[in-house]
N, C-alpha and C positions, 0 to 999 in steps of 0.2 A: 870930815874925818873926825872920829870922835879917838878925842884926847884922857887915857886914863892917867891919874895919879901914880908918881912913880914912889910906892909906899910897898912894903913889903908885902905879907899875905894883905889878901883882900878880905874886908870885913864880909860879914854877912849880909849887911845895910847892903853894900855896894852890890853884892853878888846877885842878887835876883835880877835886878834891870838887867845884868847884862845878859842872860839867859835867854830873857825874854827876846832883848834884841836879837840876839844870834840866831834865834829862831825865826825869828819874821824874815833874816835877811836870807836866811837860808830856805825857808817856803820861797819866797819871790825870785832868787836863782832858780827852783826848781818850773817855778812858772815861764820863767822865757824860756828853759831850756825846753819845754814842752811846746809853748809856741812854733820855734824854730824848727821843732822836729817833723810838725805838721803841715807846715811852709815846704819844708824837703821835702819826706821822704811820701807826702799824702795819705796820712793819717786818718781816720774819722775826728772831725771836727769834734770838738767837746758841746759845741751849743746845741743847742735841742733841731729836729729835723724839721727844714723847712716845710710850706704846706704846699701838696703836688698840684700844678698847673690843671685847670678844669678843662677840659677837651668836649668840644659841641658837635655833635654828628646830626647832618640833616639828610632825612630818607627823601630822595625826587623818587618821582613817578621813572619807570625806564621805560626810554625812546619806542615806539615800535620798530619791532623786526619787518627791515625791507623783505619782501617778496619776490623772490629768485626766479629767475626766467625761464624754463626749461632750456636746456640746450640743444641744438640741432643734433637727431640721429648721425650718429659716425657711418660716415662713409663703408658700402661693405666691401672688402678688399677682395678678392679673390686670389687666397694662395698660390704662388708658383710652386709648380710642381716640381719637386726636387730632383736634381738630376743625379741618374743613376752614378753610382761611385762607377769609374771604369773596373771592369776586375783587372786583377793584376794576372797577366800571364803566367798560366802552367811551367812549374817547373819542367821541361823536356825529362820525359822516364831515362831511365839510365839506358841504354845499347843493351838491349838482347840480342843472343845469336837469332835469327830465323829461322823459324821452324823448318822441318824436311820437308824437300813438296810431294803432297798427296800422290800415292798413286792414281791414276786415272781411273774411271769408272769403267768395269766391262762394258764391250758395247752393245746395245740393245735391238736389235731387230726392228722390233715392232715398232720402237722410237720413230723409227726412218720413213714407217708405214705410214704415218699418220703425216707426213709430210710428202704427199703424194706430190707425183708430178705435175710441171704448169697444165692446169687448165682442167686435173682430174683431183677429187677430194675424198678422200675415204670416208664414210658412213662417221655421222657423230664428230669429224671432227674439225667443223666449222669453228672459229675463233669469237671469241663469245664478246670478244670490243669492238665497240664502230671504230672506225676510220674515217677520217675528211680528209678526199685527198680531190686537188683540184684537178679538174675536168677539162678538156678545148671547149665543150660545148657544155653551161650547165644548168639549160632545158629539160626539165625531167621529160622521163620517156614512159609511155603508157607501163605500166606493170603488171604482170600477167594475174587473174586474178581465181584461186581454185573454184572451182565449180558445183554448187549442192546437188545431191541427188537425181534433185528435177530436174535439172538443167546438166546432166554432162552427156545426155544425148545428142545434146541441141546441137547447131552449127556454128560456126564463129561467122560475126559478123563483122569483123575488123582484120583486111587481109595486112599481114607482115607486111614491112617494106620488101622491095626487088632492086636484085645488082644484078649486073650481068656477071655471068661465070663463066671459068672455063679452068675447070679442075688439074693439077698439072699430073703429068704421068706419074705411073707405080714407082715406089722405090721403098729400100730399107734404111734405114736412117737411125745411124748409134751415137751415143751421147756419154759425155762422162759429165758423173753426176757430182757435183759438194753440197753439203748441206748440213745448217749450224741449228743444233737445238739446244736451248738452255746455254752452256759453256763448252761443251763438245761437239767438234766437226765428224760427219761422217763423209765416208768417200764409196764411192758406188759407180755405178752404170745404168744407162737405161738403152729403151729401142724402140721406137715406131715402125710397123711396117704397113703405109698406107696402098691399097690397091681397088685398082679401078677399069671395070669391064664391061663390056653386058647391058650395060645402064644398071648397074651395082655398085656396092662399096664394099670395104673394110675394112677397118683400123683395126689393129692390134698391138699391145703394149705389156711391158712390164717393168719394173723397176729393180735395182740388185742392189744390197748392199754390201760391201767385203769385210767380211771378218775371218781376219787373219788372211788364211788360203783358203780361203772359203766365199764363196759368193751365195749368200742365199737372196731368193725370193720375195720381196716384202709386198709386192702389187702387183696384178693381173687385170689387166681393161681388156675390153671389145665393143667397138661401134660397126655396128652392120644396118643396111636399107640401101636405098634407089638411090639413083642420080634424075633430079629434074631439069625443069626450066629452071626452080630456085637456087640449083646445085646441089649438095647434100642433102639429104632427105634421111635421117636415121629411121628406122623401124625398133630397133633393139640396143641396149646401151647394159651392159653389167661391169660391174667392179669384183674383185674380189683380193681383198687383202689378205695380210696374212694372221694366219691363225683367228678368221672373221669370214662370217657365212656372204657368199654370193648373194648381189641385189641387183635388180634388174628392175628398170625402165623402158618401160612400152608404150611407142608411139602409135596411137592406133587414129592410123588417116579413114579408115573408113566409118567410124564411130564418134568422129573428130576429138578425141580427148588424149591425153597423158595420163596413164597412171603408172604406180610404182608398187614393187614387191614390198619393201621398207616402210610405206606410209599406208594413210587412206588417203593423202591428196588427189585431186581429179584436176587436172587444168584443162582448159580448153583446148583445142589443136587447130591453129589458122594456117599451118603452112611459113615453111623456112624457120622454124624450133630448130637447136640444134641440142646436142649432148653436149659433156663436157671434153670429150675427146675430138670430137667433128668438127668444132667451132674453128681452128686452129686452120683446118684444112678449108673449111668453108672458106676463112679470110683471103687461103693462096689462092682461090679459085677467085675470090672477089681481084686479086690484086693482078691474076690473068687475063684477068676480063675486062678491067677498065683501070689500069694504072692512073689515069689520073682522077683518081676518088683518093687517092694515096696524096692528101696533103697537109702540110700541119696544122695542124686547128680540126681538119676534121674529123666525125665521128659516125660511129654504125651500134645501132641497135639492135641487137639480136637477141631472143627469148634464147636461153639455155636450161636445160634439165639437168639435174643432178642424180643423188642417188634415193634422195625423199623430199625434191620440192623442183619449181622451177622460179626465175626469176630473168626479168630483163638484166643483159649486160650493156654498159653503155663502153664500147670500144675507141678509144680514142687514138687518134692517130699522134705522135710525139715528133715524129721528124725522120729521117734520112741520118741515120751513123755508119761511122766504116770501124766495123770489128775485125777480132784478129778470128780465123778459121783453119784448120789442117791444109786448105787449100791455099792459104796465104791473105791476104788484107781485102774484105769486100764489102761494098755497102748495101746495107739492110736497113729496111723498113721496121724504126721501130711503135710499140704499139701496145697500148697499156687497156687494161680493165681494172677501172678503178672503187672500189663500193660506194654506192652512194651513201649518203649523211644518214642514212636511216639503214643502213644495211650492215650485218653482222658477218663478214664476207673478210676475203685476202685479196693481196694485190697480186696479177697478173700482168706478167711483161712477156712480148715477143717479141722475137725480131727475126724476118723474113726476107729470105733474099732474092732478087729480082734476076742476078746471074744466077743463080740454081731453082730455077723454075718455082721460086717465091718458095721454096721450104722452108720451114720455120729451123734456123741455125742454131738459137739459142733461147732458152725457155725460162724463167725465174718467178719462184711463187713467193712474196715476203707475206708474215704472221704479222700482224698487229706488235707481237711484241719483240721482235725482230730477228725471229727465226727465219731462216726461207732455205729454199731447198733450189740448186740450178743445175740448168743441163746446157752443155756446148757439146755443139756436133764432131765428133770426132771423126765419122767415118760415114760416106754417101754411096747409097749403091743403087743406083737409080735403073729404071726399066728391067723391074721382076720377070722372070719370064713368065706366062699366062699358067703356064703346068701349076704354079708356085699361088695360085688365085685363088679365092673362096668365094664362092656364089652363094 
């Protein structure tokens, strides 16, 4: 503690020292308080800056890069194939009324022509698809085969098979016809009248269709020649449809061949040929002659002519049915010609009745594409009188 003189003003003497003290004590308060502020608040230090830490870096060599292996090819997957999204069903259209139904188409004549009766075909209009249709027997059977120039002199050297016959008597015999072409049925009539004399034949036929009151004419056959030991024996066979020129097939037995107005085909002639009209008749006499050839499984080969070729038919026997008839319920012989695999032909059905001296009751020609045309006996007028015969 410094002690001053308690004397009134201070001299001059005295007054300097104390200045000077004042001073120092007040530098040296100014210096701690600077210390202390450096201690708190981290200040820069007043001393000069330290010298910075020396840092040693050493370069190594670097390691070698290991050598990577390749890796196994990836497996190769094969895609599943995606499945289709289902579609989602059609909304149902709304309900329309239905249209009016069509009038019907007028009906066509000639339509009806072209779907000639069992067993007879008019010119050109063979059905242009094969057929497989099975067989009792299915053996091919020798096929007739046209004959060149040089040779349609010549004589056949391969006799037809032999059945015993025995032709059943003259009669008239009417038919009521149906027949479906395209979506339209037609309704008709037809007539055989087979007779038998002399040692002669002759079939005659036609077919009718109705329109309206009206019955016109759509087909005209005739099969004429002898009666042999074969049974039928045609000479002459023509067609004539309608609004379509007459063709005619000649059998010419002394010359041995077949020809035709229609073609230049020549076939050979060995005996027991039939037409397409005679064949039918031939059967009844086959089936007078030896009823039990009439059984199912079996079958007959017959050469048939048409109206510009011939071709073997293979006849198959089908079985024993009882149809309905004007005369009431009776069993028939029925009995198919079927085309073979290679042939561009219809199917033929008959059926033959054993109570009515094997005449054929009921007749049906089916088209490939399911047309066909049928006759059922409607009316039998049996033993023509001879006035009523064609020689």
């Amino acid at each position: 503690m410094i002690d001053f003189p308690h004397s009134g003003r201070p001299s001059k003497k005295h007054r300097a020292p104390r200045i000077v003290v004042v001073l120092v004590v007040t530098a040296f308060l100014h210096l701690l308080v600077f210390q202390w502020a450096e201690g708190r608040l981290g200040l820069p230090s007043l001393q000069g800056e330290q010298q910075a830490p020396v840092i040693t870096i050493a370069l190594n060599e670097a390691p070698p890069v290991p050598v990577a292996t390749p890796a196994p090819p990836p497996k190769k997957t094969i895609p599943k194939k995606p499945r289709p999204a289902r579609p989602k069903p059609p909304k149902p259209p709304a309900a329309s009324p239905p249209p009016p139904p069509e009038a019907a188409p007028a009906p066509n004549p000639d339509a009806l022509a072209q779907l000639a009766p069992a067993g007879m075909e008019a010119p050109g209009t063979s059905v242009e698809t094969p057929v497989v249709v099975a067989t009792p027997d299915t053996a091919d059977s020798a096929e007739p085969t046209p004959l060149s120039p040089a040779e349609s002199t010549a004589s056949a050297t391969t006799e037809a098979p032999q059945y015993p016959v025995a032709l059943p008597p003259s009669a008239q015999l009417d038919y009521d016809v149906i027949a479906l072409r395209g979506q339209q049925k037609w309704y008709g009539s037809g007539t055989f009248v087979w007779e038998s004399a002399g040692g002669r034949y002759s079939i005659t036929g036609e077919a009718n269709a109705s329109l309206l009151l009206i019955n016109l004419t759509v087909l005209q056959f005739r099969s004429e020649g002898l009666i042999s030991e074969q049974g039928v024996a045609p000479l002459l066979y023509s067609e004539k449809p309608r609004n379509k020129s007459q063709t005619n097939t000649h059998f010419q037995q002394e010359k041995r061949k077949i020809t035709f107005s229609a073609s230049e085909a020549v076939y050979p002639y060995q005996g027991g040929e039939q037409d397409r009209a005679s064949v039918m008749w031939q059967l009844a006499g086959i089936g007078r002659g030896d009823p039990g050839r009439f059984v199912p499984g079996a079958a007959f080969d017959i050469v048939v002519a048409g109206a510009r070729d011939a071709e073997t038919w293979r006849i198959g026997v089908i079985g024993e049915e009882e149809i309905e008839t004007p005369f009431g319920k009776m069993k028939a012989w029925h009995v198919r010609r079927a085309p073979r695999q290679k042939a561009y032909d219809q199917i033929i059905d008959i059926w033959l009745a054993p109570q009515q001296q094997w005449y054929p009751v009921r007749l049906r020609q089916t088209s490939t594409n399911g047309d066909y045309l049928e006759m059922s006996l409607s009316n039998l007028n049996a033993g023509i009188p001879p006035a009523t015969q064609t020689n």
